[in-house]
KEKOL-207177 format. One record per atom (N, C-alpha, C): x, y, z; residue in one letter. Coordinates in steps of 0.1 Angstrom, whole numbers, plus 5000, padded with zeros to 4 digits. Each point is the difference from the previous one (the first is absolute). Example, Ala and Ser with C-alpha at 12.3 -4.5 7.8 and 13.67 -1.06 7.14 Angstrom:
REM residues 2
513249435078a499150125000a500950125000a499650114993s500950115000s499250115008s
This chain:
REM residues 98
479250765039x500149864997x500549935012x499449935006x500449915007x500149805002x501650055000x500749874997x500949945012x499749874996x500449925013x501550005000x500249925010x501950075005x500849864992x499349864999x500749954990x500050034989x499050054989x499950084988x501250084997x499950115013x501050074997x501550025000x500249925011x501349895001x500449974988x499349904996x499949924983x500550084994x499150144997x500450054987x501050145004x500650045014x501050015002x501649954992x499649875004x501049884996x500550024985x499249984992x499750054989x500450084991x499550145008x500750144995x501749955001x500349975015x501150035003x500949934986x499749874999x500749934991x499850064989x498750074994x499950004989x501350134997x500150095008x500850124999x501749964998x500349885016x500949954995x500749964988x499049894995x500149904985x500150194984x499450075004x499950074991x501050104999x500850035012x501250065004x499250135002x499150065004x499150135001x500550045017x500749865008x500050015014x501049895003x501350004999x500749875003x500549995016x499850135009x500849955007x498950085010x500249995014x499050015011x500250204999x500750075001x500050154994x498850044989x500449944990x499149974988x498549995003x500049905010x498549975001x499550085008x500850045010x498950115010x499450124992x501250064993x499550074995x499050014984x500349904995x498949954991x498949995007x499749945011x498449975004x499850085017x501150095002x499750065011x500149885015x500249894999x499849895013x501050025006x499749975011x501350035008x501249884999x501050085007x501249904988x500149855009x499349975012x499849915010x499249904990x499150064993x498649924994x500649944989x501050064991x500549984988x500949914999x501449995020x500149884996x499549875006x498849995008x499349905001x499449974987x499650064994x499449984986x500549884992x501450095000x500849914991x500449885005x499950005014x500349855007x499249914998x498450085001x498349924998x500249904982x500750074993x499749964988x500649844999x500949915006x499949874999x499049995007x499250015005x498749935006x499350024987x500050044993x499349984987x500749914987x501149965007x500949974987x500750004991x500250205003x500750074991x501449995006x500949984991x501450025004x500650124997x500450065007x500450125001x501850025010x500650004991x501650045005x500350155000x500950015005x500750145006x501349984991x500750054991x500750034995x501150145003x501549975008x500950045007x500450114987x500150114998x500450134991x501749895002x500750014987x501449964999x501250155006x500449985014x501050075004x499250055012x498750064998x499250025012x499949965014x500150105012x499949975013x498050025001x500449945015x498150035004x499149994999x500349834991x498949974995x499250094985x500650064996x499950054984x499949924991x498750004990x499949944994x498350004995x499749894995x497850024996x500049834999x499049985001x498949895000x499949934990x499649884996x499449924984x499749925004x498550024992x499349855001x500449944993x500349865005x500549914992x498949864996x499350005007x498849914995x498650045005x499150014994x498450025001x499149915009x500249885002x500049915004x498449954988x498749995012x498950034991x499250084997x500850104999x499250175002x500350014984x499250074996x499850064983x500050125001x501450074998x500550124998x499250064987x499049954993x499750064989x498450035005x499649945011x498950045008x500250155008x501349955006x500250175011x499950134991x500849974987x499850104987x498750064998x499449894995x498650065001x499150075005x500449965013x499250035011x500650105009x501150054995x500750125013x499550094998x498750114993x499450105007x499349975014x499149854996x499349985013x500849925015x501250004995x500649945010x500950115009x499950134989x500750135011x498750065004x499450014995x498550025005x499649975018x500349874997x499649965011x500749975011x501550015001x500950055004x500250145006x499550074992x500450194999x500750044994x501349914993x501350064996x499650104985x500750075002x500250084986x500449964985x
């Protein structure tokens, strides 16, 4: 299948939050190993996602050093989280992730 690099970007974006938002992957550990990306990609990822409008905070573990802690979306912006549902076989598909 061959898909263009904004496509996949996009639906990069996507997964990432959607994993976030669902707690399946909250924190950049989580994700690599959830989708195998390297952990460089995972957190540009999460940086990429206000360019879409998603708000996405880092939440500090209470008493924790080193940045400990996971991720939440905190707003959607106008992305329809009930679309990525739908659609996440073809969006790991097209990705590769597992």
């Amino acid at each position: 299948m061959d898909v263009s690099k904004t496509k996949s970007s996009f639906y990069r974006r996507l997964y990432v939050a959607y994993l976030i938002d669902s707690q399946l992957a909250s924190s950049v550990p989580a994700l690599t190993e959830a989708t195998g990306m390297p952990r460089r990609t995972a957190q540009d990822t999460i940086a990429a996602l206000a360019d879409l409008d998603i708000v996405c905070e880092f939440e500090q573990q209470d008493g924790a050093r080193n940045h400990a802690g996971r991720y939440r979306i905190r707003d959607w912006g106008a992305i329809d989280k009930g679309w990525i549902t739908l659609h996440l076989g073809r969006i790991k598909a097209v990705l590769g992730y597992p």
